[in-house]
N, C-alpha and C positions, 0 to 999 in steps of 0.2 A: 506547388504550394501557392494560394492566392495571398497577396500583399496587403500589407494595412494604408500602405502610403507608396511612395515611389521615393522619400527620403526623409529618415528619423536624423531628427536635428538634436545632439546633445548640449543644454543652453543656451538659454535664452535672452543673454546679456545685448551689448548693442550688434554682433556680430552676428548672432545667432536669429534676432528678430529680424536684421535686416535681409540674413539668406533667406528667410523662408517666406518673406513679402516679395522678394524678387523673382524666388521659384513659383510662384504663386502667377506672378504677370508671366510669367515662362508655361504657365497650364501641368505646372508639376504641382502632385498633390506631396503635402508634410508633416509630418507630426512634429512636434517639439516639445522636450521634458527638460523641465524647470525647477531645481529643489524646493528655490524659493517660492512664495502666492502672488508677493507683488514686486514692483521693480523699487531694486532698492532706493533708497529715499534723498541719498547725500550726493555731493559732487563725488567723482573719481576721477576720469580724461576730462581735462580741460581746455582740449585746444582741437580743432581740425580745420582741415586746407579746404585750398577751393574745388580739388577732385572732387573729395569726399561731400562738397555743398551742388555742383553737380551731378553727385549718385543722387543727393534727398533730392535735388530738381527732379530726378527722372521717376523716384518716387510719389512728387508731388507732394509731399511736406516740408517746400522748402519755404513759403510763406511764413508756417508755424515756429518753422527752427530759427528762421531772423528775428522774430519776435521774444525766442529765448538763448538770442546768442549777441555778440558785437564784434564789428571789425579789431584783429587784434593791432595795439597800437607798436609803436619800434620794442625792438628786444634789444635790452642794453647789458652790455658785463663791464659790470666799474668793480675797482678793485676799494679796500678798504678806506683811502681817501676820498672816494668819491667820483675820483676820474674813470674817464671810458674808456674802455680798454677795446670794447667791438662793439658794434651795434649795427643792427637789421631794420631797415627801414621798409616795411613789411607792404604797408601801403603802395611806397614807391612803385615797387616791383612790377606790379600787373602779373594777371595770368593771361593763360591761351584759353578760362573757360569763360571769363567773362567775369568770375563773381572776383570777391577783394583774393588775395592772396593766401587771410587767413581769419580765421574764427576763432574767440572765446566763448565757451557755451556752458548751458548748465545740461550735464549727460542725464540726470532723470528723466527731463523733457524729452530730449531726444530716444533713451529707450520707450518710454510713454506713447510717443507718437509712434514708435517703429513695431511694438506690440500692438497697437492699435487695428495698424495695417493691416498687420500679417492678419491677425485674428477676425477683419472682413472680409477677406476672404475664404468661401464655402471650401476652399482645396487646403485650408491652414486648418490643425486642430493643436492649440497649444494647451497643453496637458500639463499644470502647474502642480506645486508638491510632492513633484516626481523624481526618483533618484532612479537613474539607470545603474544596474548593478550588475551589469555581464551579459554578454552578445559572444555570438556564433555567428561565421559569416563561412558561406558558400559561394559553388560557382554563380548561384542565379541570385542571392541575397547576402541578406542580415537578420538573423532572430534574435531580438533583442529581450530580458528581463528586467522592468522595470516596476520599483516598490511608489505603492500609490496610498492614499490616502484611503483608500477601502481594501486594500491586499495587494497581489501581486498583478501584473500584466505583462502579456506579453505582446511584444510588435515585433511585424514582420515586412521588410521595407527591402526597396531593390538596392540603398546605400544609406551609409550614416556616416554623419559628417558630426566631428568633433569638434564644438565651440564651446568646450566645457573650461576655459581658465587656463593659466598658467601652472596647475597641478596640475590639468587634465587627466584625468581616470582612465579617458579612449585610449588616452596615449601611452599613460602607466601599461593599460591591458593587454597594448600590442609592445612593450617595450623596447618601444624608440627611445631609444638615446638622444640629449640635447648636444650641441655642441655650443659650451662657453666661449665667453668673448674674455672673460678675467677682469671684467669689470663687477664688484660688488660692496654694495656701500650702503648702508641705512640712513632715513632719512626721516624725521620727524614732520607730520604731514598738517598743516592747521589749514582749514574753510570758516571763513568766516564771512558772517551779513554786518553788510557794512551801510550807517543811517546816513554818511556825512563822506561820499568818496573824495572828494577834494582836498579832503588832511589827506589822503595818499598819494604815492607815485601814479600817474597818468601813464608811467612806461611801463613795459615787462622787463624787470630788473634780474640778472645775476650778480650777488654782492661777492664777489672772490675775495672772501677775505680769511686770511688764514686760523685766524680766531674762534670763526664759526662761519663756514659758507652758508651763504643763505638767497633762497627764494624768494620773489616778490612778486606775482603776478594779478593783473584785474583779471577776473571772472567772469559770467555773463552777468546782465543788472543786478547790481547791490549785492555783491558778491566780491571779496579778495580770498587767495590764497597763499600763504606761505611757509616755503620748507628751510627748515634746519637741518643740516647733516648734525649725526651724533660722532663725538670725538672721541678718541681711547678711552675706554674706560668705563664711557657712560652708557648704562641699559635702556629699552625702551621704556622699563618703567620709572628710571628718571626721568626721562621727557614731556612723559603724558600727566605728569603732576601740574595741577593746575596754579600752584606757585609758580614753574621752573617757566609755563607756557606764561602766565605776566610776566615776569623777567625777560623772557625773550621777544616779547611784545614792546618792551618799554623804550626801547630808541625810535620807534615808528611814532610814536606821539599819539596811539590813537584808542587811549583805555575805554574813553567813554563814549565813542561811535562805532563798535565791533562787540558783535556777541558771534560767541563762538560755537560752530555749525558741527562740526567734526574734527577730532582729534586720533592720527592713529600713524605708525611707527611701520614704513617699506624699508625692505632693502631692494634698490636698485641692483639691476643687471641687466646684462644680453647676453641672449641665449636664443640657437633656432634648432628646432626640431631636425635629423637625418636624413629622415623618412617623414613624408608630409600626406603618403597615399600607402595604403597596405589593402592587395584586395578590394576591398567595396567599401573600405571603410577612407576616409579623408582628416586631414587636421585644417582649423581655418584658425586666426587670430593667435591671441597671447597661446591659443595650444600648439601652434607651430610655429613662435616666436614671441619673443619678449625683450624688450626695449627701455633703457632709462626716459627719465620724459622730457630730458634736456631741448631735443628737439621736437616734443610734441605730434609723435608721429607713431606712439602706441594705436589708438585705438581705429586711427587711419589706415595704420597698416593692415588691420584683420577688415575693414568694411572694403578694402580692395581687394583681399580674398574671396571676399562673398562676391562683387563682380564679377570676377573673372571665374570662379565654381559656379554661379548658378545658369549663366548660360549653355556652359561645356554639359552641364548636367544633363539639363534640358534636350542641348542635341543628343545624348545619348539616348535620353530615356523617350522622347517625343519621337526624334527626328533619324533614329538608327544607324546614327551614327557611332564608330568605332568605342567601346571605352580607353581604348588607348589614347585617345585624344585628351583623357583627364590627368595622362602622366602631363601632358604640359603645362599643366595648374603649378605645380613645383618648380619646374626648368622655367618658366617666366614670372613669376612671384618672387622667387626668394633670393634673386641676388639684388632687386631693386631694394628687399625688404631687410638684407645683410648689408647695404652701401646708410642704408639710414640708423642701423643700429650704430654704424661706426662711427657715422657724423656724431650719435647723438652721445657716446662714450668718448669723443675726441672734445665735444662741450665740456663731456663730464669731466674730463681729467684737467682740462681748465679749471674750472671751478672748485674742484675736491681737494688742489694743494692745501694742507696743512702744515704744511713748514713753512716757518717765516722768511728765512734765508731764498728759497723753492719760491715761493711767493713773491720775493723782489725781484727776484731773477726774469721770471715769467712776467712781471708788471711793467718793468723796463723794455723787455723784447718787443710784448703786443704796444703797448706808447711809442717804442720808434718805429712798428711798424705800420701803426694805424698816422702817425706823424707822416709817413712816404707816400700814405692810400693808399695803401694797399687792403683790400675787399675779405671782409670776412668767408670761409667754407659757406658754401649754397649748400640749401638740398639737393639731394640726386634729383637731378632730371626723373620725368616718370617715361623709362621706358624697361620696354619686357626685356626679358634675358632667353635662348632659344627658345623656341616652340614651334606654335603650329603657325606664327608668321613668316610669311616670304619673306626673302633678302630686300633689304630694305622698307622693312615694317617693324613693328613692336614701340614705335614714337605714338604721343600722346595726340590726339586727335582736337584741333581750336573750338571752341565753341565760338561762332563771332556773334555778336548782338545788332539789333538794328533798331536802336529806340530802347524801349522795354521788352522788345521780342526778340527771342533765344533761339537758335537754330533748332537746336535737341527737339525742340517744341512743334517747329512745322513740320520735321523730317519723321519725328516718331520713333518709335521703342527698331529696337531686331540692327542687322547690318545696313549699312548704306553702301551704294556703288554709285558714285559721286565722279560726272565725267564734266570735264574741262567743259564743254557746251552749256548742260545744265546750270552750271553755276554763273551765267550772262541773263538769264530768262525763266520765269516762271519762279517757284515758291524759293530758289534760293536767290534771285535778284537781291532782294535788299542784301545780301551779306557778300559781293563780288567783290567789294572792295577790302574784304580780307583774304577771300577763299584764292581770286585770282591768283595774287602774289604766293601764295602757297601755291598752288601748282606751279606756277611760273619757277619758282626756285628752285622746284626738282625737276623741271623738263619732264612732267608726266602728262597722259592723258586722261586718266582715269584712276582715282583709287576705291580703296573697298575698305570700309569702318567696321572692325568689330562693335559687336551691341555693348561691349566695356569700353568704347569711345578711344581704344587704341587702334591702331592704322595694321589693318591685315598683310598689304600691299600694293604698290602699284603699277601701270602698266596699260594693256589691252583690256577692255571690256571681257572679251573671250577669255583672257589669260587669266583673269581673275575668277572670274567664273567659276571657270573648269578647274580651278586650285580650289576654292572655296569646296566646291560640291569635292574634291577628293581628301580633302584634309577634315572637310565638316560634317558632311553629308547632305 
C-alpha cells in the first residue's frame, strides 16, 4: 500500500508543530491534524529552559522567540509574612548551552512561529479542522480516519505519533494506562496585561500561605500571571466569578493597571503514560506525561520528546535503520521526565499546605534551613536513562560560545564526532577554551554527539564509529 506521509502527527499544539518542523530538516515527510483552525490565542506554558531555547536555536527561530520571551528573574517561596523560605537565583546559575537558565514566554508566539516552520516546508502538510477519529496499524503502517471539514479522509502513514493532550485519544485508543503520582489539586488560573509592571513583584513568587496558596509570576512583556489554589468546598464556578477574581486581586494593589486575559480552573497532577510506543504508533508530550507547573517543566518536557523522536524516526525511515531503535525513545525520556515530575509535586506539596498548624511547622523548618544555607532541590540534570547510548554517554552536550557565535552554529544540524585534536584548530578554535577542559576531565579522545545534543559516547574514532553504524545504522 503506498503512504500519504512517512508520519501522521496527532496535534498540533507546541509539541506537535515542533516534531513535524524537525522531521521536516530530517527529509521526513508529515501530515498533521489539528481540531482547531488557529493557534489558540491566550497564554497556557509559561516558562521554558535553556535546552528547550537551544532546540528554537537549531530551529532558527530563536531571534523571534527572545523578542517574545524574557530572562526569568529568582523564584522565591515566602510564606504568609512575607519571608523567604527558598529561592532560585535562576540567573546565577548559568547553563552548558550558553543561553540564560530560563525563560518567560508568551506560548501563542512560540506555537505561531513553530506552525509557521513546519508549514514551509514542501514535506509538512498541516491539515487543520481535523479530528482523527480511529486508526489501524499494521506490520508496514497506520491507516488512519480522519473527519475533515468537507467529509471524511483517510491517511495512510509508515507511523503516528500522538501529541494530542493530556486526554489523548491515541492513547485512550491503544489503552494505556497512566500511572499517578497522587498528586491532584485545582487551581484557579488568572493572565493578565499588565499597563504599569512596576506596582508588581519583579520576582516569581510562591506565597505558602495557608489561607490561600498563591501564584505570582511575570510573563513575557506586559504580561502577569496568577494562581489560586481552590479550598474545600469551593467550585470552579466560585472562582471564575468576576467579583471572587477582584477580591482575590485586591492585596496585589493593582485594579487599575491589569486587564484581565484569561480566566480558567486546572487541576494539577502527575501522571506518565506505561507504554509510550505500541507498534507504529508513539505518545510524545502531556500524552505520555503530565506535570504540575511548579517547576515549569510541562511543555519542555514534550519539546524534548520531539528531539530525541524525530531524529530516531528519521534513521528508521531514511537511513534503515532498526525500528527497535525507537523502543529507546521511552527507556531515555521517561525517567529524566519522572525525576521532574517529582521535583515539581515535591514544590507542590510545599506550597499546597492548607493547615495552619502544617504550615508553621513547614515555615520554621525551611527558615532554619535556609538560616544553615543550605541549597534548594535543582532540577534533574538532563541526562538519558538506558538506550542506545554507550557506557558513559546519555550526559547533555555544552554548547560553548565565542563572542556572539554558538558552536551548534558552525558545526551544523546531524551527529558530531568531536576528537580532542580538532578542538585546538580550525572551526572549533574559538571554543578550546571550554571544549578542552571537557575532554581533559574524562581522559577521552574522542566523543560522538547525538543530533539531540546528548553525548552518544566516548572513546576511539573507530570505536565510536563502528557503535554508531551498529546501534544507528
Amino acid at each position: 500500500m503506498s503512504y500519504d506521509c512517512d508520519v501522521l502527527v496527532a496535534g498540533l499544539g507546541p509539541v506537535g508543530a515542533a516534531l513535524c518542523a524537525l522531521l521536516a530538516r530530517e527529509g521526513v515527510s508529515a501530515i498533521a491534524v489539528e481540531k482547531d483552525g488557529e493557534v489558540y490565542p491566550l497564554p497556557r506554558a509559561a516558562h521554558f529552559d535553556h535546552e528547550i531555547m537551544r532546540l528554537i536555536q537549531k530551529l532558527g527561530i530563536h531571534e523571534e522567540m527572545a523578542a517574545a520571551s524574557r530572562v526569568a528573574p529568582t523564584y522565591e517561596f515566602r510564606n504568609a509574612a512575607g519571608q523567604i523560605l527558598m529561592s532560585y537565583d535562576l540567573v546565577a546559575q548559568g547553563s552548558p548551552s550558553g543561553w540564560a537558565p530560563s525563560y518567560m514566554f508568551h506560548q501563542p508566539s512560540l506555537e505561531i512561529a513553530l506552525r509557521r516552520l513546519a508549514g514551509e516546508s514542501p514535506l509538512v502538510d498541516l491539515r487543520l479542522r481535523r479530528t482523527l477519529r480511529s486508526f489501524d496499524q499494521d506490520a508496514d503502517g497506520v491507516t488512519a480516519q480522519v473527519d475533515g471539514p468537507d467529509g471524511p479522509e483517510t491517511v495512510r502513514a509508515r507511523w503516528l505519533v500522538g501529541c494530542d493532550g493530556a486526554k489523548s485519544p491515541v492513547r485512550e485508543a491503544l489503552a494505556i494506562s497512566m500511572d499517578d503520582f497522587g498528586f491532584d489539586e485545582p487551581w484557579l488560573v488568572i493572565d493578565a496585561l499588565v499597563s504599569d509592571p512596576s506596582r508588581l513583584p519583579a520576582a516569581n513568587l510562591q506565597i505558602c500561605d495557608p489561607a490561600r496558596p498563591t501564584t505570582c509570576v511575570v510573563m513575557s512583556q506586559g504580561r502577569h500571571r496568577w494562581e489560586f489554589m481552590l479550598l474545600p468546598g469551593e467550585t470552579p464556578e466560585d472562582l471564575l466569578d468576576d467579583g471572587v477574581i477582584r477580591e482575590l486581586l485586591k492585596p496585589w494593589n493593582c485594579d487599575d493597571c491589569v486587564e484581565i486575559e484569561r480566566k480558567a480552573v486546572y487541576r494539577f497532577h502527575g501522571r506518565v503514560a506505561q507504554q509510550w510506543r505500541d507498534g507504529r504508533v508513539l505518545l510524545a508530550g502531556d500524552a505520555a506525561h503530565q506535570t504540575p507547573p511548579f517547576a515549569g517543566q510541562g511543555m519542555c518536557s514534550g519539546l524534548r520528546d520531539a528531539d530525541n523522536l524525530a531524529w530516531k524516526l528519521a534513521a528508521v525511515i531514511r537511513r534503515g535503520a532498526d525500528p527497535a531503535l525507537l523502543d529507546s525513545y521511552q527507556t531515555e525520556r521517561e525517567p529524566h521526565a519522572r525525576d521532574l515530575i517529582q521535583l515539581a509535586i515535591t514544590m507542590g506539596r510545599v506550597v499546597c499546605i492548607a493547615d495552619p498548624q502544617a504550615a508553621a511547622m513547614r515555615d520554621a523548618g525551611m527558615l532554619a534551613q535556609r538560616a544553615a544555607g543550605a541549597e534548594p532541590p535543582a532540577p534533574a540534570p538532563s541526562v538519558l536513562g538506558p538506550g542506545i547510548s554507550l557506557e558513559g554517554g546519555g550526559e547533555y552536550f555544552p554548547q560553548p560560545w565565542a563572542g556572539e557565535v554558538r558552536m551548534d552554529d558552525v558545526l551544523g544540524e546531524g551527529p558530531w564526532l568531536i576528537t580532542r585534536e580538532t578542538v585546538s584548530d580550525g572551526a572549533l578554535a574559538p571554543f578550546a577554551d571550554r571544549l578542552a577542559p571537557w575532554f581533559d576531565s574524562r581522559g577521552v579522545e574522542a566523543v560522538l554527539v547525538r543530533p539531540d545534543r546528548y553525548v552518544f559516547g566516548t572513546g576511539t574514532v573507530e570505536a565510536l564509529e563502528a557503535a554508531w553504524a551498529e546501534r544507528v545504522g
